[in-house]
N, CA, C and O atoms as a DFTB+ gen file, in Angstrom:
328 C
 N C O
     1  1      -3.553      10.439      12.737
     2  2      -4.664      11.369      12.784
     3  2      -4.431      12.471      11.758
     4  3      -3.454      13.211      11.642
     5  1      -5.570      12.411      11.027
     6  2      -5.062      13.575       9.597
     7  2      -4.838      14.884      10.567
     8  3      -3.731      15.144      11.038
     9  1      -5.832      15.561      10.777
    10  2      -5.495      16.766      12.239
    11  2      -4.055      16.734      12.546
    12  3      -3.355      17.630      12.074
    13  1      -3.673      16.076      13.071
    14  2      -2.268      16.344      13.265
    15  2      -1.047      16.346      12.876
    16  3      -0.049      16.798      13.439
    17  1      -1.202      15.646      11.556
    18  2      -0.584      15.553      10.469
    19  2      -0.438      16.817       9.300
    20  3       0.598      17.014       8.665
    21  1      -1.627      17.583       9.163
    22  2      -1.627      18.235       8.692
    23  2      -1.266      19.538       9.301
    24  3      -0.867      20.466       8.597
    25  1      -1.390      19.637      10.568
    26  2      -0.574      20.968      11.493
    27  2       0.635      20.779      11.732
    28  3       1.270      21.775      12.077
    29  1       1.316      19.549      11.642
    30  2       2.489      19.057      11.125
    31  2       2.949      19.632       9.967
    32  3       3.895      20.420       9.959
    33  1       2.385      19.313       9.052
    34  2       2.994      19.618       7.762
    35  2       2.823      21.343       7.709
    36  3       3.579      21.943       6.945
    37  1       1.672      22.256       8.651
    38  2       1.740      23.923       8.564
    39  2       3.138      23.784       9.009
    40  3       4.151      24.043       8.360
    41  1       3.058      23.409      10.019
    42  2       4.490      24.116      11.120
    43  2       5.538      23.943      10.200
    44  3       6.223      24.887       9.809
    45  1       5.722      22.573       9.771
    46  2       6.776      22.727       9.072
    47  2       7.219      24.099       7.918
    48  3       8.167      24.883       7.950
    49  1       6.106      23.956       6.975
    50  2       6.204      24.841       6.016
    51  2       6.365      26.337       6.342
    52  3       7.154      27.043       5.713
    53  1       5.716      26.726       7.185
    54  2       5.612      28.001       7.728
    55  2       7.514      28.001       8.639
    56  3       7.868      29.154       8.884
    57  1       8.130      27.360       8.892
    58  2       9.268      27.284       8.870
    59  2      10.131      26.998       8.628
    60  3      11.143      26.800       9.299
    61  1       9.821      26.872       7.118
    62  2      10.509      26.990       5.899
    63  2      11.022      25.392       5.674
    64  3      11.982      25.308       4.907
    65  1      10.786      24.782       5.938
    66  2      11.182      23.158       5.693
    67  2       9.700      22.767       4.548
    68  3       8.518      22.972       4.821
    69  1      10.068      22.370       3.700
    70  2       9.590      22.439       2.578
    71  2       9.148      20.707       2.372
    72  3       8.572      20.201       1.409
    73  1       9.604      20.093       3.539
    74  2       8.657      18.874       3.836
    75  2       7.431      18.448       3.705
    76  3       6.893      17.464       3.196
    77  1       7.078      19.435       4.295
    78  2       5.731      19.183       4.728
    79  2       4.883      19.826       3.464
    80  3       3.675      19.710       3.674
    81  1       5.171      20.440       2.273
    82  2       4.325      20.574       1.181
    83  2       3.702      19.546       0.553
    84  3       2.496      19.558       0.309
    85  1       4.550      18.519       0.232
    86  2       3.942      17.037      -0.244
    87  2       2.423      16.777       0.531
    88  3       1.467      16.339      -0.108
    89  1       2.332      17.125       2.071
    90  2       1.049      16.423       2.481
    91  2       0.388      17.865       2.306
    92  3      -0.516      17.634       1.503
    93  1       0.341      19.127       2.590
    94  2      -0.597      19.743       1.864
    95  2      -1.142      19.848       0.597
    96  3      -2.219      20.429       0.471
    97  1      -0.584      19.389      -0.342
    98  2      -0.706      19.352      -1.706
    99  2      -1.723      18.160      -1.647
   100  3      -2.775      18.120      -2.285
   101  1      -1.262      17.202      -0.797
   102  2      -2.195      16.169      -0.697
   103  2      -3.610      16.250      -0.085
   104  3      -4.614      15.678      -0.508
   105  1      -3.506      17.097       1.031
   106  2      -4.584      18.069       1.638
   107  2      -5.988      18.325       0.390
   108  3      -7.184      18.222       0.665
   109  1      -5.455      18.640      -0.854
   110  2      -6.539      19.257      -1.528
   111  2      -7.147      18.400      -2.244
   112  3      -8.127      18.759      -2.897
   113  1      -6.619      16.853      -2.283
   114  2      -8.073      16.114      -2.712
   115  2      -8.619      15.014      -1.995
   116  3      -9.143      13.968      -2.379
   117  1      -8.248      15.741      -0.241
   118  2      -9.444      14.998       0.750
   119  2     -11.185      15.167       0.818
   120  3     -12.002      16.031       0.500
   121  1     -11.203      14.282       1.216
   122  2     -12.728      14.230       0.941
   123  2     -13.765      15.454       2.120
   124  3     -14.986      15.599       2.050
   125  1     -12.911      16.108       3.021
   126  2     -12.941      16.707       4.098
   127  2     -12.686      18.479       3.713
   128  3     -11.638      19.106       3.869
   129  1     -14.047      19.015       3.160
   130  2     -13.872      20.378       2.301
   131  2     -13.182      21.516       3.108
   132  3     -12.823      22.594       2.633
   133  1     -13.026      21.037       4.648
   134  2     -12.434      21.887       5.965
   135  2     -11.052      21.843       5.323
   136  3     -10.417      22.839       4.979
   137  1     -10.690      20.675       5.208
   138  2      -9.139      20.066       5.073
   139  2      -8.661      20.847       3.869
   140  3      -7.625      21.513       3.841
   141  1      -9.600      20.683       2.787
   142  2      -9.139      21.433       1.445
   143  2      -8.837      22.692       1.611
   144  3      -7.727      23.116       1.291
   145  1      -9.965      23.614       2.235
   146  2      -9.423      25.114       2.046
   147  2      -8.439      25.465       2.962
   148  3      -7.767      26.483       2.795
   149  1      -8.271      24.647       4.011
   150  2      -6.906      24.850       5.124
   151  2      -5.856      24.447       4.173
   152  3      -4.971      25.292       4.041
   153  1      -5.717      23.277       3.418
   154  2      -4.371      23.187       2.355
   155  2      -4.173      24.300       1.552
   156  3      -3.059      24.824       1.591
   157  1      -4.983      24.741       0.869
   158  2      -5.008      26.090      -0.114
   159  2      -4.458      26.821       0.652
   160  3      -3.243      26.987       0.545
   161  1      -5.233      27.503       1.697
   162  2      -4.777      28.609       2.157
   163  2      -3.528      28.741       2.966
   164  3      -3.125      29.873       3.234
   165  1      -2.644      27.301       3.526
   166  2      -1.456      27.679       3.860
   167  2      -0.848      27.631       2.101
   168  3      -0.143      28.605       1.841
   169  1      -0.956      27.093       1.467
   170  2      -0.228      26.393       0.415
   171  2      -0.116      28.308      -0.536
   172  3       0.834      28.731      -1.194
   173  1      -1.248      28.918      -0.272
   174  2      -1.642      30.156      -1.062
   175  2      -0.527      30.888       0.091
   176  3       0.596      31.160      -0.333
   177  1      -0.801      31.136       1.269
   178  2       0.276      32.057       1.779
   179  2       1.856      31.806       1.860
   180  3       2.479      32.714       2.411
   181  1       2.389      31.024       1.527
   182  2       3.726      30.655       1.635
   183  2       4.602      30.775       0.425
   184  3       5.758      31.198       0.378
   185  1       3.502      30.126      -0.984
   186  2       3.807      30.223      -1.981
   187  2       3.488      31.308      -2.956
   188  3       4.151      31.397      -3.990
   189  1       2.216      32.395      -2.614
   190  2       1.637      33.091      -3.151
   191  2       0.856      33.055      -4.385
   192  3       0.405      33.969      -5.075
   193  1       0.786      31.443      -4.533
   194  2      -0.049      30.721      -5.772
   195  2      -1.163      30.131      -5.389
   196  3      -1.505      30.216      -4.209
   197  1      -2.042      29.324      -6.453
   198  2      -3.428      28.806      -6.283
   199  2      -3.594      27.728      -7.088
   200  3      -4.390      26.789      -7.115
   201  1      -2.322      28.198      -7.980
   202  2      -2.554      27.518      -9.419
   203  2      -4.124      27.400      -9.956
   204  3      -4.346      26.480     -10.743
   205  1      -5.345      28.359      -9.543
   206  2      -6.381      27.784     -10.096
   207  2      -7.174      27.004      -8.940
   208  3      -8.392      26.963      -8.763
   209  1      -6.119      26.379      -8.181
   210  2      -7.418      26.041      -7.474
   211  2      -8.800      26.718      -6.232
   212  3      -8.817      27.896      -5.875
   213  1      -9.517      25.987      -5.906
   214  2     -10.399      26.498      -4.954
   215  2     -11.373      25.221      -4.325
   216  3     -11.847      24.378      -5.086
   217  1     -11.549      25.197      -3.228
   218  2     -11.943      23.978      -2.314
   219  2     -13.229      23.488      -2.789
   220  3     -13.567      22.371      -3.183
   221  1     -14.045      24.887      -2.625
   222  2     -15.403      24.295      -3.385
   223  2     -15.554      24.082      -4.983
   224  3     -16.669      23.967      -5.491
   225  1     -14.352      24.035      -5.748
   226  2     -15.106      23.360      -6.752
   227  2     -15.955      22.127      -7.318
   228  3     -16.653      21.234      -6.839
   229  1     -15.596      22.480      -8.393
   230  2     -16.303      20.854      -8.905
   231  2     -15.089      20.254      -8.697
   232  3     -14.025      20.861      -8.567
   233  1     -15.309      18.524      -8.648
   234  2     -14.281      17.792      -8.197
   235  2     -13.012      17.649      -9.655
   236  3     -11.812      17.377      -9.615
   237  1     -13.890      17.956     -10.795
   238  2     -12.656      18.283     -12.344
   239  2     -12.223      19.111     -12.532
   240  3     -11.332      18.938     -13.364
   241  1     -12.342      20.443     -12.110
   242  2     -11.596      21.357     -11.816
   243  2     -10.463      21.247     -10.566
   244  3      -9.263      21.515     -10.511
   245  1     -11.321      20.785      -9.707
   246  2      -9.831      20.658      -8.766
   247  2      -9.044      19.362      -8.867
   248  3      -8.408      19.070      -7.854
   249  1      -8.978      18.650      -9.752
   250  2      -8.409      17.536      -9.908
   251  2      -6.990      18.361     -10.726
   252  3      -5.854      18.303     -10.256
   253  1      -7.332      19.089     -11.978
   254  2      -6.885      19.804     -12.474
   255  2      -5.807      20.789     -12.491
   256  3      -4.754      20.915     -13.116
   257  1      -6.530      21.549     -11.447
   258  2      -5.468      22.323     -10.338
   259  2      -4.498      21.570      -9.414
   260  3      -3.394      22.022      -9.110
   261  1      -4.899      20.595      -9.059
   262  2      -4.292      19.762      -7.936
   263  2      -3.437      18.854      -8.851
   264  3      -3.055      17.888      -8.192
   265  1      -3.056      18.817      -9.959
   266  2      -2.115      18.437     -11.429
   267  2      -1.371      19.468     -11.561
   268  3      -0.208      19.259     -11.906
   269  1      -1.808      20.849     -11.332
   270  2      -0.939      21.795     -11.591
   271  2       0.334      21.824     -10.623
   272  3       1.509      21.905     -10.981
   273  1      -0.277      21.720      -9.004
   274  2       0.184      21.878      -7.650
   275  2       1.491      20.566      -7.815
   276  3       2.714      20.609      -7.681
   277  1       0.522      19.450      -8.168
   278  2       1.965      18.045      -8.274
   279  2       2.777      18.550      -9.162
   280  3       3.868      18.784      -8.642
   281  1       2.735      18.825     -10.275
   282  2       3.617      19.457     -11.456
   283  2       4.977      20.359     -11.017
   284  3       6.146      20.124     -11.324
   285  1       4.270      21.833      -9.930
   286  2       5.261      22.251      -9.030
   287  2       6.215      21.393      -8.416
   288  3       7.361      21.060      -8.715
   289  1       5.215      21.039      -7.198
   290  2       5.795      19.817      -6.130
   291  2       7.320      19.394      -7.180
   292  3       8.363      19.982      -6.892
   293  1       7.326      18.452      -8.265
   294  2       7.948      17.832      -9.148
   295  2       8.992      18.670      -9.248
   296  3       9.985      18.544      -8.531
   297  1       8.846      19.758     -10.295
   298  2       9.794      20.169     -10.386
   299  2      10.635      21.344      -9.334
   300  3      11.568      21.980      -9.823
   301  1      10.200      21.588      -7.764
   302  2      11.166      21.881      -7.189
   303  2      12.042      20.942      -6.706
   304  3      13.089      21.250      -6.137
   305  1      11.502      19.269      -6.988
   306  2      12.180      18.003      -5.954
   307  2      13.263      17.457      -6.973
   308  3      14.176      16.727      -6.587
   309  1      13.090      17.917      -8.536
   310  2      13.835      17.696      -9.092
   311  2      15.482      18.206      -8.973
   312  3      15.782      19.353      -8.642
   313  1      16.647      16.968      -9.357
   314  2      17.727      17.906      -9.373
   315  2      18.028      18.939     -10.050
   316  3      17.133      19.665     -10.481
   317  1      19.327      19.204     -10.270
   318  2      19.322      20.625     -11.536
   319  2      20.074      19.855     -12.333
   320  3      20.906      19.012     -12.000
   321  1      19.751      20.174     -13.361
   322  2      19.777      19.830     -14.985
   323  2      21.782      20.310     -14.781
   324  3      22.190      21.298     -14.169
   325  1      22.769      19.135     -15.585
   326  2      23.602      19.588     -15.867
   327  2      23.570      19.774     -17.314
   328  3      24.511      20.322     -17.888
């Protein structure tokens, strides 16, 4: 059930387990515009970013932003460079 999956992935984040970012990030290009601005807006309070995005955009703009958001995602999952 996305619903519960995705209050899954708040709780997590909001307590600091950094798990559960992957499915909010994923959150923002459901087809479910409820779902989108609930991803933003935990994704905006935890991280204090937007990268640009916003729920109601056009769907190329937030494709865009939501490139920016994976880009993050990426490089915090990355190791560290020796």
């Amino acid at each position: 059930d996305d619903g519960v999956r995705y209050e899954a992935a708040t709780a997590l984040v909001r307590a600091g387990d950094a798990r559960g970012m992957p499915v909010l990030v994923d959150g923002l290009v459901h087809s479910d515009p409820r779902v989108r601005s609930r991803s933003i807006n935990i994704l905006q309070q935890v991280t204090g970013e937007t990268f640009g995005y916003r729920a109601d955009d056009h769907p190329h703009e937030r494709r865009a932003a939501v490139a920016r958001w994976t880009h993050w995602l990426d490089q915090r999952a990355a190791p560290p460079r020796k």
